[in-house]
Gaussian input, Z-matrix of N, CA and C with variables (Angstrom, degrees):
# hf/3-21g

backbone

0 1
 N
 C     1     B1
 C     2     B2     1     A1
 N     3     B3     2     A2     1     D1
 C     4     B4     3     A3     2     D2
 C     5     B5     4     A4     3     D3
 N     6     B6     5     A5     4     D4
 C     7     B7     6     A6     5     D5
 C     8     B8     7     A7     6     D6
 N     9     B9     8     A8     7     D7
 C    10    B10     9     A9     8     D8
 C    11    B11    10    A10     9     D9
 N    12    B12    11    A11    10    D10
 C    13    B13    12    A12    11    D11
 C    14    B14    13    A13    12    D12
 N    15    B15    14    A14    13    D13
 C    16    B16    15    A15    14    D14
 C    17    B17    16    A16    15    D15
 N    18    B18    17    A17    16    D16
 C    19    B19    18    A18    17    D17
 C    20    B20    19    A19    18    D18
 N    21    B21    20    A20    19    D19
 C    22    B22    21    A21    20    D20
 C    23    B23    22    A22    21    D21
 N    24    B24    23    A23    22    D22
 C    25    B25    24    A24    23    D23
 C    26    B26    25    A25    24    D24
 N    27    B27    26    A26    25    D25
 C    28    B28    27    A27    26    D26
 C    29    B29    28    A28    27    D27
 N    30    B30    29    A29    28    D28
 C    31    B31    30    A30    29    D29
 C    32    B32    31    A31    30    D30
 N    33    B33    32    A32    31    D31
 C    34    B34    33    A33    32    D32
 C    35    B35    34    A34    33    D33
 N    36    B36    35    A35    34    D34
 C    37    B37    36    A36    35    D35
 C    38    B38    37    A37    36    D36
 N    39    B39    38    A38    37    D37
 C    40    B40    39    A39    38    D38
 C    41    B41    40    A40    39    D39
 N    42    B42    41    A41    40    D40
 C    43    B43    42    A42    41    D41
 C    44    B44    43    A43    42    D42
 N    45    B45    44    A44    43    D43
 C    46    B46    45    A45    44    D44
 C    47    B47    46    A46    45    D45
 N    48    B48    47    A47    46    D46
 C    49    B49    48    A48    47    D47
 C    50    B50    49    A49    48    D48
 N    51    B51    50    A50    49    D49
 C    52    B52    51    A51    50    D50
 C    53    B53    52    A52    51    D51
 N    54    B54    53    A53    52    D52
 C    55    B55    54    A54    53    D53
 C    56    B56    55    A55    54    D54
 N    57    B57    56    A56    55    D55
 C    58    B58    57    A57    56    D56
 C    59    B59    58    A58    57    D57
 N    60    B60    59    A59    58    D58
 C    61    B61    60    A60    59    D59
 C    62    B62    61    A61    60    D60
 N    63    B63    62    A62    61    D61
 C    64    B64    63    A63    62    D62
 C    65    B65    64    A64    63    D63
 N    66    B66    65    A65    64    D64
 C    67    B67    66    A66    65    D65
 C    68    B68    67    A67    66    D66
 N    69    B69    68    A68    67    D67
 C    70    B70    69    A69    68    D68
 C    71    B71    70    A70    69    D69
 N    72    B72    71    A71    70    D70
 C    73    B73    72    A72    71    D71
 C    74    B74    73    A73    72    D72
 N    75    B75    74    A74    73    D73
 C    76    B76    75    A75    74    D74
 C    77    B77    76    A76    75    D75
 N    78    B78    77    A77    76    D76
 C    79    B79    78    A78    77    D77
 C    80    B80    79    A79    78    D78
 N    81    B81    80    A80    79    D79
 C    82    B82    81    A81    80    D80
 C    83    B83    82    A82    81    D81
 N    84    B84    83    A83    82    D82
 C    85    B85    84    A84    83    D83
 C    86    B86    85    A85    84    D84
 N    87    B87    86    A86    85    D85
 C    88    B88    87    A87    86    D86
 C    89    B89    88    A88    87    D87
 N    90    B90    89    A89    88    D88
 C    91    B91    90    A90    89    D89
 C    92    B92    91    A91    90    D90
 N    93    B93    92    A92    91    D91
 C    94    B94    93    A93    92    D92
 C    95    B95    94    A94    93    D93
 N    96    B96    95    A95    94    D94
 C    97    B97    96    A96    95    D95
 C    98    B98    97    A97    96    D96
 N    99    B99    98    A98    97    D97
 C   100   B100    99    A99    98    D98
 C   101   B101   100   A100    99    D99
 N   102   B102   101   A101   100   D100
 C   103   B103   102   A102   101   D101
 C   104   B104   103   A103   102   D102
 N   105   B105   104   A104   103   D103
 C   106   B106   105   A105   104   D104
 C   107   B107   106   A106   105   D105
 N   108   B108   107   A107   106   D106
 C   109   B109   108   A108   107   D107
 C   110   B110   109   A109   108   D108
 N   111   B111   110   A110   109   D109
 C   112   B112   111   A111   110   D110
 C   113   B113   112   A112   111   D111
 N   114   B114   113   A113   112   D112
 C   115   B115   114   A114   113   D113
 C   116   B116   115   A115   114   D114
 N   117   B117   116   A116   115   D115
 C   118   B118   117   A117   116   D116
 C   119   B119   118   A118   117   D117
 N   120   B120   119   A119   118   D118
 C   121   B121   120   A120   119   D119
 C   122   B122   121   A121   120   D120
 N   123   B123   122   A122   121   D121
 C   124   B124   123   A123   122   D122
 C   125   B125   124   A124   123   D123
 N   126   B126   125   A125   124   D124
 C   127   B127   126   A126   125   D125
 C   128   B128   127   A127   126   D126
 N   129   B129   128   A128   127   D127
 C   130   B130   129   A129   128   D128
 C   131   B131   130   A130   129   D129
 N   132   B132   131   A131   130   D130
 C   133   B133   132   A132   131   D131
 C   134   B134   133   A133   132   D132
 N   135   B135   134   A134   133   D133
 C   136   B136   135   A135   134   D134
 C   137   B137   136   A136   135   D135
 N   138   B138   137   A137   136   D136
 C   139   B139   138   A138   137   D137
 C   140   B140   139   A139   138   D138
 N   141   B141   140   A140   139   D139
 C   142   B142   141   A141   140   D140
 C   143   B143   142   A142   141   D141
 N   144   B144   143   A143   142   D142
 C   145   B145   144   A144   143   D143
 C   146   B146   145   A145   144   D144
 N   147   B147   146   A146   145   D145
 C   148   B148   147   A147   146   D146
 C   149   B149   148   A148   147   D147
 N   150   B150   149   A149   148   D148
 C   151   B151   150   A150   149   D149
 C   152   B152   151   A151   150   D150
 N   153   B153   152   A152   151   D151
 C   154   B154   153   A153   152   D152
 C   155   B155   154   A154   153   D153
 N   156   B156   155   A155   154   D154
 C   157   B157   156   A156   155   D155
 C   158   B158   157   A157   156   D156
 N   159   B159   158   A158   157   D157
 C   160   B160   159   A159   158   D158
 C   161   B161   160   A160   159   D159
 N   162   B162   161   A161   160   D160
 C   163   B163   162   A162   161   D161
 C   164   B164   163   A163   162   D162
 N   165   B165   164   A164   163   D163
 C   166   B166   165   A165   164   D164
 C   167   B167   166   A166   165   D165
 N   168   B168   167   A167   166   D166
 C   169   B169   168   A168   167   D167
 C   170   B170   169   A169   168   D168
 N   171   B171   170   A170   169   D169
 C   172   B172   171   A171   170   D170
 C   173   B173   172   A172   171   D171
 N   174   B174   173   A173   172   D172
 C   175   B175   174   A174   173   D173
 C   176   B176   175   A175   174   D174
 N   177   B177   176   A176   175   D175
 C   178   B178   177   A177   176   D176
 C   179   B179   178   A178   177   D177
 N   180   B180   179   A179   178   D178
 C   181   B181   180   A180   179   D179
 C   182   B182   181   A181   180   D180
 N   183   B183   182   A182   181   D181
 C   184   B184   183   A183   182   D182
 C   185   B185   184   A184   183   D183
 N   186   B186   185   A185   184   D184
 C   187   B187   186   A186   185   D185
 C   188   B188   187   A187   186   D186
 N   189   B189   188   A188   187   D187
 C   190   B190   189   A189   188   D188
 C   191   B191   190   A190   189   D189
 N   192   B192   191   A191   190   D190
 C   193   B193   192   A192   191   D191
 C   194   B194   193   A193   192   D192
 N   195   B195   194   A194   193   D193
 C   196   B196   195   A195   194   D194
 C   197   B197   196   A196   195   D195
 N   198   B198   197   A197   196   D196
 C   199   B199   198   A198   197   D197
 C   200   B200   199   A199   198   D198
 N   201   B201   200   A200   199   D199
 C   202   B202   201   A201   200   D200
 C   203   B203   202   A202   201   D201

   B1=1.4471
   B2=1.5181
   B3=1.4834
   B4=1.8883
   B5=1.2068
   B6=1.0141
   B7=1.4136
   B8=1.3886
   B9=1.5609
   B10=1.4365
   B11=1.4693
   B12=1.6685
   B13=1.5759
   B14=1.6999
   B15=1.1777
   B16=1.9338
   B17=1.7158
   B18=1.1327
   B19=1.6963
   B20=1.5115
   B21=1.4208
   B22=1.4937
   B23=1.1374
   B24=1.6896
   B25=1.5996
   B26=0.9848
   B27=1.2698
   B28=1.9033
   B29=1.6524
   B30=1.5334
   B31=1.5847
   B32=2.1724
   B33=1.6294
   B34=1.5033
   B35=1.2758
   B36=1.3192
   B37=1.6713
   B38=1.4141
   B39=1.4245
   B40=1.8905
   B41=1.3560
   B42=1.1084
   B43=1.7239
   B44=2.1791
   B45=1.5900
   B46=1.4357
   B47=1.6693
   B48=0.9024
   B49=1.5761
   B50=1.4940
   B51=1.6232
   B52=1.6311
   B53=1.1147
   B54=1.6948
   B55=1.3913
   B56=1.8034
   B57=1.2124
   B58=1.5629
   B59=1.4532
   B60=1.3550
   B61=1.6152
   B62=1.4536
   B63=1.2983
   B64=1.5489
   B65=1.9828
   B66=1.2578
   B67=1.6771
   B68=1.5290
   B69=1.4570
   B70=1.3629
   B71=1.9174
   B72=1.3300
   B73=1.2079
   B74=2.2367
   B75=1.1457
   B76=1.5181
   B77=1.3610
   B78=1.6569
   B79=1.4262
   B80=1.5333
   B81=1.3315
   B82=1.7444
   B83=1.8411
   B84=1.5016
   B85=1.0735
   B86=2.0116
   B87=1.6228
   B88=1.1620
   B89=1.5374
   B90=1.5900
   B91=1.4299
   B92=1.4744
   B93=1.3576
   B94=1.3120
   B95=1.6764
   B96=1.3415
   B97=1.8076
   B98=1.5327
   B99=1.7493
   B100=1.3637
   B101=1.5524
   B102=0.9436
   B103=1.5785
   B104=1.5416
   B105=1.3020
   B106=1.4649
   B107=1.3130
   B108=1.9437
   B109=1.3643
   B110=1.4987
   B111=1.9293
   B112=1.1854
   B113=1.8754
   B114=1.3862
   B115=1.4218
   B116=1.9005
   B117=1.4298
   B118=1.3460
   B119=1.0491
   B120=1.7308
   B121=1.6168
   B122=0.8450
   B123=1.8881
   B124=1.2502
   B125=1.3437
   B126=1.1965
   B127=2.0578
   B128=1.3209
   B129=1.5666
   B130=1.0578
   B131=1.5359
   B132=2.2499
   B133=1.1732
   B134=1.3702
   B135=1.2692
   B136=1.7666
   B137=1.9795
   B138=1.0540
   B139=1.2423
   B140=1.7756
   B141=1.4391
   B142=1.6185
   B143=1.1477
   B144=1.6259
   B145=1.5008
   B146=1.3934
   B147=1.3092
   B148=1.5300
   B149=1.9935
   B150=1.8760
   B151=1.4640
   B152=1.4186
   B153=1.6200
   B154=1.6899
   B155=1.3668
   B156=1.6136
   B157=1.3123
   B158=1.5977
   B159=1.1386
   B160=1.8643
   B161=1.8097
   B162=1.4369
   B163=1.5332
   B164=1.4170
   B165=1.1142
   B166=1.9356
   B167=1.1690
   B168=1.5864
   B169=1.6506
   B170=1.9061
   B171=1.2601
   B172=0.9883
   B173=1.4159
   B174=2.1948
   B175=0.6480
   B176=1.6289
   B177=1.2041
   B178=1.3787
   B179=1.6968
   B180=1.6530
   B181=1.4405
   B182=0.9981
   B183=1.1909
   B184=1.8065
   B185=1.7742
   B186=1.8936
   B187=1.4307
   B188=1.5860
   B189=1.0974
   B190=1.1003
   B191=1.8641
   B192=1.5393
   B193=1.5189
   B194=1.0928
   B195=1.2769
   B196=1.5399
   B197=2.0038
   B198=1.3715
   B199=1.1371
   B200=1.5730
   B201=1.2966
   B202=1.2895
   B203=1.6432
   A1=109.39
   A2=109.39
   A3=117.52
   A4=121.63
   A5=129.39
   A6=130.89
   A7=108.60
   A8=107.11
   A9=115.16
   A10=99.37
   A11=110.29
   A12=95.61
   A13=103.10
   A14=87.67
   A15=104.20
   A16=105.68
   A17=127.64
   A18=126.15
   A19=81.23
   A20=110.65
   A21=138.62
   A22=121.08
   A23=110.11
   A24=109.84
   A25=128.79
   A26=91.40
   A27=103.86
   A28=118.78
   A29=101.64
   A30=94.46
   A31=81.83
   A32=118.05
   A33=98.96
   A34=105.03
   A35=121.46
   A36=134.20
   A37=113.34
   A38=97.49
   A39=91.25
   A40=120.13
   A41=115.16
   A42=101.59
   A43=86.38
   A44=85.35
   A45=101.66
   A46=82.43
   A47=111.35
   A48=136.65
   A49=122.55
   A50=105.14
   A51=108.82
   A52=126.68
   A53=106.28
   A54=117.34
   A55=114.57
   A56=100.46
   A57=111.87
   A58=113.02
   A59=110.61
   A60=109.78
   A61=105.46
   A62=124.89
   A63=130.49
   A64=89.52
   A65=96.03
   A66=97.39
   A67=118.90
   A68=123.99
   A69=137.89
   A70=93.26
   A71=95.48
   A72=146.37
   A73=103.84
   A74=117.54
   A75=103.17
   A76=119.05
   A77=101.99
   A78=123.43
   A79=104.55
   A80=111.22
   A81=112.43
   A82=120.03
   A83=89.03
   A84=81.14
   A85=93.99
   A86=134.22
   A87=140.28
   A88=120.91
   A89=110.21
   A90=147.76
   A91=106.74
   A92=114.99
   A93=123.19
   A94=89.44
   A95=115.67
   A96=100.53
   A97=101.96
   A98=141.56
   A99=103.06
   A100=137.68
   A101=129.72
   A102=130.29
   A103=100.57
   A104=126.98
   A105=123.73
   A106=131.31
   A107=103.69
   A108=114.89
   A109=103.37
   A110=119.84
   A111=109.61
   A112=111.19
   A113=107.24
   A114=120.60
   A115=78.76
   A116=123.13
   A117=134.67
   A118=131.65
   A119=125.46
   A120=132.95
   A121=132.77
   A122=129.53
   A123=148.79
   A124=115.62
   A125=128.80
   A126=131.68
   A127=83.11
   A128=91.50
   A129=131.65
   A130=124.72
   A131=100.07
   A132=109.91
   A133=128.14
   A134=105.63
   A135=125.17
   A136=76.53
   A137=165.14
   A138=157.26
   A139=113.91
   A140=105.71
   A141=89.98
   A142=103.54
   A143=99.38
   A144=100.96
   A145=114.41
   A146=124.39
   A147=130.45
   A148=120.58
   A149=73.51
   A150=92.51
   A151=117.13
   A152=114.82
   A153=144.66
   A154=91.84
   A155=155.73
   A156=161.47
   A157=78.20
   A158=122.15
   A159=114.07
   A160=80.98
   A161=133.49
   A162=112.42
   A163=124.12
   A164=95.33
   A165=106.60
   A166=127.60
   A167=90.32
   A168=109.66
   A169=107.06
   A170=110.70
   A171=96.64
   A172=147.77
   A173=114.54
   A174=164.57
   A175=79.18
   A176=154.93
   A177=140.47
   A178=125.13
   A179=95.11
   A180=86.82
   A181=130.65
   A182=116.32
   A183=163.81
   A184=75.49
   A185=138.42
   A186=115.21
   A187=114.00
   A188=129.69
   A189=134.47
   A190=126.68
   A191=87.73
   A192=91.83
   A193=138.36
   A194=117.40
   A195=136.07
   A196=102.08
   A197=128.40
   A198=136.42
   A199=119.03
   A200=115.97
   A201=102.75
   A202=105.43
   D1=149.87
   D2=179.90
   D3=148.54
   D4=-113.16
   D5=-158.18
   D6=-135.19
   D7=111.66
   D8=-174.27
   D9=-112.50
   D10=163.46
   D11=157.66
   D12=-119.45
   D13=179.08
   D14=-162.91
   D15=-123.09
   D16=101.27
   D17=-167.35
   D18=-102.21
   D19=140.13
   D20=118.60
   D21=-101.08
   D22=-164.43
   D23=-165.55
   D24=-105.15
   D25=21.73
   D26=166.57
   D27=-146.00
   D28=-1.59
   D29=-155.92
   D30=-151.95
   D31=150.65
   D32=120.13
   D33=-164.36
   D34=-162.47
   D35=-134.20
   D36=-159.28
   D37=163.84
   D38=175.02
   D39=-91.29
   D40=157.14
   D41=173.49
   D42=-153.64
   D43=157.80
   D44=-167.61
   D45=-103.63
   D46=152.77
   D47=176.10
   D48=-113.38
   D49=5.73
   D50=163.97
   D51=-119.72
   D52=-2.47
   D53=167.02
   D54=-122.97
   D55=-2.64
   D56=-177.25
   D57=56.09
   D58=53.18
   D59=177.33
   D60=-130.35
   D61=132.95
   D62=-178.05
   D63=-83.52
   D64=127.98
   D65=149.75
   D66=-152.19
   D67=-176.57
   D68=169.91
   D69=97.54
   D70=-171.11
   D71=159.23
   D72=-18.53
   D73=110.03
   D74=150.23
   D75=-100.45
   D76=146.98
   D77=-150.70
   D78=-118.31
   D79=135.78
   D80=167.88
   D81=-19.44
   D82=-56.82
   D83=-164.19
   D84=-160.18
   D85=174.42
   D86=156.60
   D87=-12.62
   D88=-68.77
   D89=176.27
   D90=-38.43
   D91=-53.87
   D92=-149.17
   D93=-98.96
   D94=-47.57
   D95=177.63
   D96=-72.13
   D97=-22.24
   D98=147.72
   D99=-61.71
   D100=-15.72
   D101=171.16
   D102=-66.76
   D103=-78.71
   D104=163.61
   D105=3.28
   D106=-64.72
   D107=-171.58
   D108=-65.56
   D109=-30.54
   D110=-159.14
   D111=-83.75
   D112=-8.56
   D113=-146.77
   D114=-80.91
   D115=-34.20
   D116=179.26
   D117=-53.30
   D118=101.85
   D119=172.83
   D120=-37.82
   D121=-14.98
   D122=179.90
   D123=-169.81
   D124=152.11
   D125=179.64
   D126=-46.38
   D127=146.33
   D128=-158.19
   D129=-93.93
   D130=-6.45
   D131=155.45
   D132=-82.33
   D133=-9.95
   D134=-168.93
   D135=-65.34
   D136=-35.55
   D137=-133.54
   D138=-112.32
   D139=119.62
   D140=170.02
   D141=-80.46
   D142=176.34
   D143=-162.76
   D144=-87.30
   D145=10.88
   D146=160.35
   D147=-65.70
   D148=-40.24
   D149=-175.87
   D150=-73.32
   D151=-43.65
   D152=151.50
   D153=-25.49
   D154=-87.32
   D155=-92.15
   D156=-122.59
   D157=-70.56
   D158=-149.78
   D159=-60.15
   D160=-51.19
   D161=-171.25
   D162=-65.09
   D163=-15.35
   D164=149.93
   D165=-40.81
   D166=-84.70
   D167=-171.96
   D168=-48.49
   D169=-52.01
   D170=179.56
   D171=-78.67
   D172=5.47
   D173=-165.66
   D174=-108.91
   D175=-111.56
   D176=-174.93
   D177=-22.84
   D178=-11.87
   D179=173.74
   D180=-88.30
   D181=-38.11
   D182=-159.11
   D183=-88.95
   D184=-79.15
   D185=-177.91
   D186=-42.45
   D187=-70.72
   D188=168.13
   D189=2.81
   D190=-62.94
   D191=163.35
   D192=-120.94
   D193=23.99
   D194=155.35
   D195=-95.80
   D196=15.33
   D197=144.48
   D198=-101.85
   D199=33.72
   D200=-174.31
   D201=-146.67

């Protein structure tokens, strides 16, 4: 049980698989919420979602310039 991600065809996201609730952040794509999950000090539900967003943002920063 934990943290799966969920792809559609334009977007996907995390979802926990022991409570069946999608939350956080939507992501380009599969790929990109695995880099995310790994950039993370602990599961990624252990996080409120204030806390969820700043490991975002700065997780978009860090992509940002490792694309350049």
């Amino acid at each position: 049980m934990g943290v799966q991600i969920l792809e559609g065809d334009s977007h996907a996201c995390l979802f926990c698989n022991t409570t069946d609730w999608a939350f956080g952040p939507l992501f380009e794509d599969a790929e990109q919420a695995r880099r995310f999950l790994a950039t993370l000090p602990k599961d990624a539900r252990r996080f409120s979602d204030a806390e969820l967003a700043t490991q975002h943002s700065k997780f978009l920063e860090g992509d940002e310039n490792d694309d350049s």
